[in-house]
PAVEX-442457 format. One record per residue (C-alpha): y, z, x; residue in three letters. Coordinates in pm, whole numbers, padded with zeros to 5 digits, always signed. Layout:
REM PAVEX-442457
YZXALA/...
***
This chain:
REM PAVEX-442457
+02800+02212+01265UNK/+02500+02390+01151UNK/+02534+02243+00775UNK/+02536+01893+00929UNK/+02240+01936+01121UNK/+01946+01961+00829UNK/+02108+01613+00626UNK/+02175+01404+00956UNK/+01780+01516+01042UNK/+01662+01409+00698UNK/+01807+01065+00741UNK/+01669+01076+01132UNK/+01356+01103+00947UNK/+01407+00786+00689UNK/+01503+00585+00961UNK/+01242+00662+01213UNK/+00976+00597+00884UNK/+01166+00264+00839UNK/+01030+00188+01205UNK/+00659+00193+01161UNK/+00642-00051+00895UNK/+00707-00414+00901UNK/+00962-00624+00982UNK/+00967-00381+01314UNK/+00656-00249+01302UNK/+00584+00034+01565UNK/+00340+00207+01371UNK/+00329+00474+01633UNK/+00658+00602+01561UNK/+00477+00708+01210UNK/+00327+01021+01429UNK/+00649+01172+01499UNK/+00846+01024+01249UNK/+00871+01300+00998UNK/+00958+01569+01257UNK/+01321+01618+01227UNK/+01293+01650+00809UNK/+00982+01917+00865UNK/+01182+02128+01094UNK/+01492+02090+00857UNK/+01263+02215+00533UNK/+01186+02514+00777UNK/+01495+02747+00644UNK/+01611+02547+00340UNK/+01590+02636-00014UNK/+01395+02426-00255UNK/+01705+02251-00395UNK/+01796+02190-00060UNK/+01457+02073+00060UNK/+01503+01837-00240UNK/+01820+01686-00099UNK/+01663+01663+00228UNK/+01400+01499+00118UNK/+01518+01269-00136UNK/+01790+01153+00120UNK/+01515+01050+00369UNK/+01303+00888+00122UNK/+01644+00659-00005UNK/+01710+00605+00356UNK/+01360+00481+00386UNK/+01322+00278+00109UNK/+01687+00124+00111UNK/+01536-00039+00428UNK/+01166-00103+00357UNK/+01240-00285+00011UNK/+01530-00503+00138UNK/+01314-00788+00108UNK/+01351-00786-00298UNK/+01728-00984-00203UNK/+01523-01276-00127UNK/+01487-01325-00479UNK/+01837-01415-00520UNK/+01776-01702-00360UNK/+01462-01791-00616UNK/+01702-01763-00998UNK/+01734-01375-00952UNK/+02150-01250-01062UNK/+02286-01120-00777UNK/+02414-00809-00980UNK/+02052-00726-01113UNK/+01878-00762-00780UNK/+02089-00535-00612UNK/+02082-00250-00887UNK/+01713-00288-00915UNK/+01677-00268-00529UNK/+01878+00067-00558UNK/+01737+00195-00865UNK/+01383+00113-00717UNK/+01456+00290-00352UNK/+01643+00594-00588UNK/+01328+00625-00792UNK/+01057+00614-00513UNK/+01303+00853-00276UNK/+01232+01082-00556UNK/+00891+01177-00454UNK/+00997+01236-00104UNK/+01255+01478-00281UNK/+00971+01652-00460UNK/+00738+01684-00134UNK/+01065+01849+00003UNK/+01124+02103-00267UNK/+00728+02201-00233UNK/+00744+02268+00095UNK/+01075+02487+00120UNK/+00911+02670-00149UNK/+00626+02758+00024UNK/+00867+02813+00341UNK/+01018+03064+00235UNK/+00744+03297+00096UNK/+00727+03607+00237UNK/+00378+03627+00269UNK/+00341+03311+00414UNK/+00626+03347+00648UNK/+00468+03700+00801UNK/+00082+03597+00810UNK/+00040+03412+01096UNK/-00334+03198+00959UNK/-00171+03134+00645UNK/+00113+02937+00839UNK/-00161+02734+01004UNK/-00325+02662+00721UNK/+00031+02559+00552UNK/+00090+02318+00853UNK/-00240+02141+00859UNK/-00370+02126+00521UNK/-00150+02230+00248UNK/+00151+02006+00359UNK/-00012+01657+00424UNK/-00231+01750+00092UNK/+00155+01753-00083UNK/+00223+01433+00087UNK/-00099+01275-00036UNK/-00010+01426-00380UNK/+00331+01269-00392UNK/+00247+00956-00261UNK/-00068+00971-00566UNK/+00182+01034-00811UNK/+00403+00753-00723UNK/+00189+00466-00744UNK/+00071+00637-01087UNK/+00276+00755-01289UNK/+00550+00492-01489UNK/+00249+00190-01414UNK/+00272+00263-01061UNK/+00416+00148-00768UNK/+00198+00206-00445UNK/+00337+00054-00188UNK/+00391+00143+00135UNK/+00187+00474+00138UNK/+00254+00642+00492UNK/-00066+00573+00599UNK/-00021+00184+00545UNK/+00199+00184+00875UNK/-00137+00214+01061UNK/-00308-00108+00902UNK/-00370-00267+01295UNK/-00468+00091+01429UNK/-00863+00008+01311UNK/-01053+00303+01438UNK/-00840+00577+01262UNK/-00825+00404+00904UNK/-01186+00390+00849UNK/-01084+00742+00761UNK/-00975+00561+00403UNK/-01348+00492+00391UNK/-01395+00925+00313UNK/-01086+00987+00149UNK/-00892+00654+00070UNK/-00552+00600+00241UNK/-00446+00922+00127UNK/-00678+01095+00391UNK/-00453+00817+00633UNK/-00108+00952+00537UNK/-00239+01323+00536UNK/-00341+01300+00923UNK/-00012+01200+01012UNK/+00205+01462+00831UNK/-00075+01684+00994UNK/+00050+01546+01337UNK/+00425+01561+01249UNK/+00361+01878+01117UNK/+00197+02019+01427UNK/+00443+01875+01655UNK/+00741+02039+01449UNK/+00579+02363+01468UNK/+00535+02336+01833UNK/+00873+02211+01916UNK/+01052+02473+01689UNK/+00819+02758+01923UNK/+00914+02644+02246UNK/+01298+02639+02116UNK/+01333+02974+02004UNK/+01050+03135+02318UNK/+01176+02946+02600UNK/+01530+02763+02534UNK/+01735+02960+02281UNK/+01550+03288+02458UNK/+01680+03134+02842UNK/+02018+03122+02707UNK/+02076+03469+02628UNK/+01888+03623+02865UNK/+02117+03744+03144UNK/+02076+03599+03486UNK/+01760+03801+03728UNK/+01979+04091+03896UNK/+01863+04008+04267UNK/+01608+03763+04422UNK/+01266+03976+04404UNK/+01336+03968+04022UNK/+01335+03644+04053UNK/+01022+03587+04280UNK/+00834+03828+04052UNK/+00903+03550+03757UNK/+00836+03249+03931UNK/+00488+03439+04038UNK/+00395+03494+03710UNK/+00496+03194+03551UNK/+00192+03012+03679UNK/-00059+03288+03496UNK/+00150+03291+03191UNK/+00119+02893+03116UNK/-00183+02926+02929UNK/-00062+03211+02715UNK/+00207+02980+02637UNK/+00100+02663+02584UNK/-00225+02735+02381UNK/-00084+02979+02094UNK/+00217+02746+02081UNK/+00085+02408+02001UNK/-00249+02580+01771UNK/-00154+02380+01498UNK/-00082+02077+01687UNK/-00450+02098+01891UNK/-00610+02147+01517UNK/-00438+01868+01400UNK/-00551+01613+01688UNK/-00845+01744+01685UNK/-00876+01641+01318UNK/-00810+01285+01394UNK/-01067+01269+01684UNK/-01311+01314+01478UNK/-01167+01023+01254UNK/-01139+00819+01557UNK/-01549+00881+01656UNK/-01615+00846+01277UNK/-01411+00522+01276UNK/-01559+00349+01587UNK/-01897+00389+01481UNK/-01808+00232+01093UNK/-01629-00051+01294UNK/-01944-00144+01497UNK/-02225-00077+01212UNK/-02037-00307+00965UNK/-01948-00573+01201UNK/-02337-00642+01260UNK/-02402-00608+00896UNK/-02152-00899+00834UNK/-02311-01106+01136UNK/-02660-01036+00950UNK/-02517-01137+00626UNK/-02564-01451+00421UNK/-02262-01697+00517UNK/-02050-01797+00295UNK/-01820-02142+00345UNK/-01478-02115+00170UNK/-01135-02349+00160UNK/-00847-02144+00115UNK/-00560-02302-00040UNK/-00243-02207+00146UNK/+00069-02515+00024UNK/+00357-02335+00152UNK/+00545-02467-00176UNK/+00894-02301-00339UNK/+00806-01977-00568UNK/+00861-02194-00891UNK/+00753-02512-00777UNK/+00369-02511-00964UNK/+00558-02391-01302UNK/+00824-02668-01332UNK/+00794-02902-01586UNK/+01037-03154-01373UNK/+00772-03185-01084UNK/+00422-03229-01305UNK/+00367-03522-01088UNK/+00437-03369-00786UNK/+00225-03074-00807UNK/-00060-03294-00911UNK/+00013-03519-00590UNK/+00001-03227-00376UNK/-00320-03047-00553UNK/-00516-03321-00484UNK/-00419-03418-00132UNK/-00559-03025-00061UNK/-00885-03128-00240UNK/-01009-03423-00028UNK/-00914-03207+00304UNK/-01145-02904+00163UNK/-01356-03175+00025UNK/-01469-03251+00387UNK/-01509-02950+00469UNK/-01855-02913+00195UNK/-01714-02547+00080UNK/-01917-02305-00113UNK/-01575-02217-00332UNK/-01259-02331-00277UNK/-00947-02114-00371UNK/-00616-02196-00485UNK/-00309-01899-00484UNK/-00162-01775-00777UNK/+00016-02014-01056UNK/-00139-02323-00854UNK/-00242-02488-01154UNK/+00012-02606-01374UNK/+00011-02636-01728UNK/-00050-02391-02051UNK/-00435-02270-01919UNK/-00784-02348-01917UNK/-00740-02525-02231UNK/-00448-02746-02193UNK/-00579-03106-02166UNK/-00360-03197-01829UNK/-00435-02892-01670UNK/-00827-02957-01731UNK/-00786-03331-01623UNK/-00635-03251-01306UNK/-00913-02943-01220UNK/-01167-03238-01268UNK/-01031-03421-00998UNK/-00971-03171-00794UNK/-01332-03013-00826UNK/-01477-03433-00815UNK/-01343-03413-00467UNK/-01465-03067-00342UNK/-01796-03080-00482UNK/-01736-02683-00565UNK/-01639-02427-00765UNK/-01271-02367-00747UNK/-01084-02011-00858UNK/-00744-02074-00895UNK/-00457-01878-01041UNK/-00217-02013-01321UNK/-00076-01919-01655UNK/-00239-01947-01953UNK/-00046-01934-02241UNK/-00235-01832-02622UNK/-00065-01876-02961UNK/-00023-01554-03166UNK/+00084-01688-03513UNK/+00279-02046-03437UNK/+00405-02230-03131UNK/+00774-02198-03282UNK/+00916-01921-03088UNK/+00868-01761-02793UNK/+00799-01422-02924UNK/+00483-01569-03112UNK/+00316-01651-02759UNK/+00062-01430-02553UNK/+00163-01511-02172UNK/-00096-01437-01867UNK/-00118-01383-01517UNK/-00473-01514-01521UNK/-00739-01659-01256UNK/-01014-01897-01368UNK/-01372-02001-01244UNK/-01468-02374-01247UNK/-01781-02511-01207UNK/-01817-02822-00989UNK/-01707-03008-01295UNK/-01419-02853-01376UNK/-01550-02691-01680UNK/-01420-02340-01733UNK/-01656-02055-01648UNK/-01509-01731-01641UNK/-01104-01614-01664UNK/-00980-01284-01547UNK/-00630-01174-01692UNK/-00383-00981-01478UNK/-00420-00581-01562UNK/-00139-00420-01369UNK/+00176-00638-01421UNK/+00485-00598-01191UNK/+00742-00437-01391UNK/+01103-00592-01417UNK/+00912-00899-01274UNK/+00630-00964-01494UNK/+00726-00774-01782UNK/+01034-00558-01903UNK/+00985-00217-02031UNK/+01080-00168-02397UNK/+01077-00563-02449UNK/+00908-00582-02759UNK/+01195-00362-02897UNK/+01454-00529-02745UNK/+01331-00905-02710UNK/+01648-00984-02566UNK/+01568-00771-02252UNK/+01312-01079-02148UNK/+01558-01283-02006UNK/+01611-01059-01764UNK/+01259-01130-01582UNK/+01285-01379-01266UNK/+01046-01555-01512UNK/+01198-01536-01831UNK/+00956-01414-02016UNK/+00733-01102-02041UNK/+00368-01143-01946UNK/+00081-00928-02164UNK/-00115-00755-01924UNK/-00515-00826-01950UNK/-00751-00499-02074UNK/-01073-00576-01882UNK/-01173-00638-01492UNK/-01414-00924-01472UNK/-01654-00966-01206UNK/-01710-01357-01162UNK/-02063-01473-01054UNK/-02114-01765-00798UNK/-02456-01903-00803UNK/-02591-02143-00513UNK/-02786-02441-00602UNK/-03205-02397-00662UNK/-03275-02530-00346UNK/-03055-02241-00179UNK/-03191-01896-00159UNK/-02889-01725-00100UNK/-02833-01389-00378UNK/-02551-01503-00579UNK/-02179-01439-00529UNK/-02015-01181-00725UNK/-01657-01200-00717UNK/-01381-00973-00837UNK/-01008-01161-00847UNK/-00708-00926-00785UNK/-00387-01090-00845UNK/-00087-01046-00624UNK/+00061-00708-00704UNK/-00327-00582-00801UNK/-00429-00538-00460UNK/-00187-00238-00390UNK/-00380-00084-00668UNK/-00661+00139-00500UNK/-00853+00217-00877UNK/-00893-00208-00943UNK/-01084-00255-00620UNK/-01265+00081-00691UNK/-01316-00072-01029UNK/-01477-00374-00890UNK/-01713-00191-00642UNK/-01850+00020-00892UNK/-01882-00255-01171UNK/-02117-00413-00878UNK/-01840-00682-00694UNK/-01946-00781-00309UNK/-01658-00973-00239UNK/-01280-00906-00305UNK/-01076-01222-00364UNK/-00659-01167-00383UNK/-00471-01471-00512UNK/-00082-01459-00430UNK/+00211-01630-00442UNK/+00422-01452-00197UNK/+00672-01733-00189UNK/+00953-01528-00381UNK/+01015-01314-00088UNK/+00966-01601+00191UNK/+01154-01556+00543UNK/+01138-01163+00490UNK/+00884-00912+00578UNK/+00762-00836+00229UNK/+00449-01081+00319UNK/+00323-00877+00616UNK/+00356-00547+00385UNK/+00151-00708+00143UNK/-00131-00762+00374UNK/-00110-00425+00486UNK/-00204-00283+00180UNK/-00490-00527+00153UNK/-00627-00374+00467UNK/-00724-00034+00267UNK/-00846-00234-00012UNK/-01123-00349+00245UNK/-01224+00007+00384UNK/-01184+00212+00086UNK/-01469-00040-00076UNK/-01655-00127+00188UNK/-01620-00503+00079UNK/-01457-00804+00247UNK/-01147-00986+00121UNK/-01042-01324+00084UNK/-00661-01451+00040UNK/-00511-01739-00098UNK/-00170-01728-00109UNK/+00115-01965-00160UNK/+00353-01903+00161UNK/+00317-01533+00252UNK/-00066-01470+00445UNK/-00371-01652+00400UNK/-00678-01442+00551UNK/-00981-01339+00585UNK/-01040-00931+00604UNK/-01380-00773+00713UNK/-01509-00466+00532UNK/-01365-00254+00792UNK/-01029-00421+00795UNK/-01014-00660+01045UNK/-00858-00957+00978UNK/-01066-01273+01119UNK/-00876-01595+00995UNK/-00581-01654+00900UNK/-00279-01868+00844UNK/+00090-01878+00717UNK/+00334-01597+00884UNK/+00531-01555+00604UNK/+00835-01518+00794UNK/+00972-01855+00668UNK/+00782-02052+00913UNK/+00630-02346+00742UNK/+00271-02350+00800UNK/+00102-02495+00492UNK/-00250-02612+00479UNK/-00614-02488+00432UNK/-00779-02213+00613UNK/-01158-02352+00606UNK/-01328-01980+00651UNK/-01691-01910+00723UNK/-01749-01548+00572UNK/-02116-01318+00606UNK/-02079-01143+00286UNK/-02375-00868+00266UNK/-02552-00912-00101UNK/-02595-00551-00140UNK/-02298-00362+00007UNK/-02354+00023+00062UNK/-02105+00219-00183UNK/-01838+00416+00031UNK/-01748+00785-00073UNK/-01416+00711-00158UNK/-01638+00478-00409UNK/-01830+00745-00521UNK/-01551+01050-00532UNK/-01254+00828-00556UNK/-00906+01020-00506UNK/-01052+01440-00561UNK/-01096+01435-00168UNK/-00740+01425-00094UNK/-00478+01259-00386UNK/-00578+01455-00664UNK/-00604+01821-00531UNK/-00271+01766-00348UNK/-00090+01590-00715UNK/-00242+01915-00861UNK/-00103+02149-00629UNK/+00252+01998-00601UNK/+00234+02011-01015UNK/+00166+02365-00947UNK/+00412+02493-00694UNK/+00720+02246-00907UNK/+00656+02448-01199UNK/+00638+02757-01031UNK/+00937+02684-00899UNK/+01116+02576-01230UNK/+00989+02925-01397UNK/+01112+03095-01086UNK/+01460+02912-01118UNK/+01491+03012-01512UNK/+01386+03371-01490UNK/+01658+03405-01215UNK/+01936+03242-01410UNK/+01822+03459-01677UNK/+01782+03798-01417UNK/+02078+03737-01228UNK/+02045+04132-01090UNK/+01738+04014-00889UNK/+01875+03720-00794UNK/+01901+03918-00407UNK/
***
């Protein structure tokens, strides 16, 4: 019974972690969540706190990425989808597995298990700083794949993530492993004082025995309670001080905003099918819909309008119909227009596939329609966008939802708006992430160092529609906001269309992305401040948080691994 206990409270854990994220969404459960997998890691060894933890992460992620099936009803073979959905929740489960081994390790050394501070310490700072590292590490290494970071599950709690403001949304997830942690130490106390003790302690031998406990029960509480629940007060007390911290960001940047210069912007939101833009078949129908959407922004006199990713079809800003149709689109507006598409460049002929460049790019028109700036996707999806290993195997392209392999772009661009002479308004300056790019905390650092006051995410979220992948998406978004310090605006075909204050609130929006149809434009009136006040996440980026706990789970996994060797080497002091 004992064996069964540690792997049914590792997948207590993944399940419980599955709750505080969208589609259910009760991101409180995220405080107490992780619990039953700390108190299993308590007495196992570090290839069982591997297990343990790598079967709570696949648990997890099993459930939190079942919205990649919804691509088999966009072209994706049901045989692919379903390994990559396993191979992806495998791979990311690994982390968790690594987190695990760490903390066994440190479990079950001697010096740490007898000094009493060091414990403390090992609860409230050491273990959320190996979360933080993991979690770094997996939306690093291999291109990355951020998603979903623990702390993401508290995107609507606003006061405590203007912590990511200090320490990004690592500081986020570290607070609540501090919290499970505390509670786990707690719990596991009053078990082994009070319950376990209870049980084999023999019944009070007459009933003045018993009076003299029940008298001194009452001037015993405190001694019990207080050295009990230590790392549990620390830990709370840690996020109080968030909390204050976070209330007073909330109400300093909400009158900067309402002091800011205002900013009127059409956000394109069609609601079409994921492919619809890109298909040859339906030129004339994209073209039909594109400009029905321009004379409804038209009227609305927008600074910029934006369209989602791969509006525009066509080969680019320098294919002829694409550029014929941006003129009429921008003739009705009477405004610049960002707008995402794929441009397509020639790298020897036009005979073969293999001899074109492919991009995920956005581009900048001027009012009319001449081409201004074009940003090219950096951080491509993998096994969506492109297929590792392609350009060895060209073959392995048709495996893409896409069927071909996108080149990824080398340099962020920040795109400046300028208002006409007669407006005295500081120009716009504009910094596109594309879909995927803004689960990517160093782009939108990127941007707010290169000198960016607005963030501006084009999407097409309409490969996963009816599922909760849109919601997730937005989630991460959130941080985006807070670790900057900049606002965010999102066009997105199906999925969420939205407006997101510097500290994260979202103001407009439209489209639920459940598979509700609600297409149209989301006419948004935005104060964006000209000169926006770098945060220090900004300024120090991940070395708060992320980095010193990647560098200490390095450490303690290679420890480990030398310990492992020398042992299998040594079996005599194996004991």
């Amino acid at each position: 019974m004992k064996k069964r206990l540690p792997p049914a409270a590792a997948l207590l854990s993944g399940l419980l972690l599955g709750l505080a994220f969208p589609p259910v969404g009760q991101f409180d459960v995220a405080w107490f969540a992780l619990v039953p997998l700390l108190l299993a890691l308590r007495h196992a060894t570090p290839s069982g706190g591997f297990r343990l933890g790598w079967c709570a992460g696949m648990v997890f992620w099993l459930g939190n990425l079942a919205w990649l099936w919804r691509l088999i009803g966009n072209g994706g073979p049901l045989p692919l989808v379903l390994l990559g959905h396993g191979a992806l929740a495998a791979y990311c489960a690994l982390y968790m597995g690594l987190f695990g081994l760490a903390v066994a390790r440190l479990r079950n050394h001697d010096r740490l298990r007898n000094h009493r501070w060091l414990r403390v310490l090992l609860t409230v700072v050491i273990t959320p700083l190996l979360w933080a590292g993991s979690e770094w590490l997996r939306g690093t290494l291999f291109t990355g794949f951020a998603w979903n970071a623990l702390g993401v599950s508290q995107y609507r709690n606003l006061a405590l993530i203007q912590g990511a403001a200090w320490g990004g949304m690592s500081l986020v997830s570290a607070l609540l492993v501090s919290v499970n942690g505390g509670i786990a130490c707690f719990l596991e106390r009053l078990w082994n004082d009070v319950i376990a003790k209870r049980w084999r302690r023999p019944p009070p031998a007459d009933a003045a025995e018993t009076a003299d406990i029940a008298s001194g029960a009452g001037g015993r509480m405190h001694r019990f309670f207080i050295p009990r629940a230590l790392e549990l007060s620390i830990a709370l007390l840690f996020v109080v001080l968030v909390l204050i911290r976070g209330v007073d960001r909330i109400r300093r940047i909400e009158r900067d905003v309402r002091a800011a210069p205002i900013w009127k912007m059409a956000l394109l939101h069609p609601e079409a099918p994921a492919i619809f833009m890109q298909d040859d078949g339906t030129w004339e129908a994209a073209v039909e819909l594109q400009l029905s959407y321009a004379e409804l922004a038209g009227a609305f006199e927008p600074d910029l309008c934006l369209w989602p990713e791969t509006s525009l079809p066509g080969a680019g800003p320098h294919d002829e119909n694409t550029l014929d149709l941006v003129r009429n689109i921008t003739a009705r507006t009477l405004s610049p227009l960002l707008a995402g598409g794929l441009e397509v460049e020639p790298r020897a002929d036009w005979e073969k596939p293999s001899d074109y460049a492919y991009y995920n790019s956005a581009f900048l028109f001027d009012t009319r329609g001449q081409s201004l700036a074009t940003y090219r996707k950096q951080h491509l999806v993998p096994f969506g966008e492109f297929i590792p290993l392609d350009s060895h195997f060209p073959w392995l392209a048709r495996l893409s939802p896409i069927g071909y392999s996108c080149t990824p772009g080398t340099s962020s661009g920040i795109m400046t708006i300028t208002p006409h002479k007669q407006d005295k308004r500081p120009p716009l300056r504009l910094a596109p992430l594309i879909c995927f790019e803004d689960t990517m905390t160093y782009l939108a650092r990127q941007a707010a160092r290169d000198g960016a006051n607005l963030l501006a995410n084009l999407t097409n979220d309409a490969w996963f529609d009816g599922s909760s992948e849109a919601e997730q998406h937005l989630a991460q978004a959130v941080f985006r906001c807070i670790e900057t310090g900049l606002p965010m605006v999102r066009s997105s075909n199906r999925g969420v269309t939205c407006t997101i204050h510097p500290n994260g609130r979202i103001v407009q929006r439209i489209g639920k992305g459940d598979g509700t149809a609600e297409s149209g434009i989301l006419f948004a009136t935005c104060g964006i401040p000209s000169q926006p006040q770098p945060t220090p996440f900004v300024r120090y980026g991940d070395w708060l948080f992320a980095l010193p706990g990647a560098i200490l789970l390095a450490m303690i996994l290679l420890l480990a691994a030398a310990e492992s060797i020398w042992l299998h080497r040594n079996p005599a002091h194996a004991s």
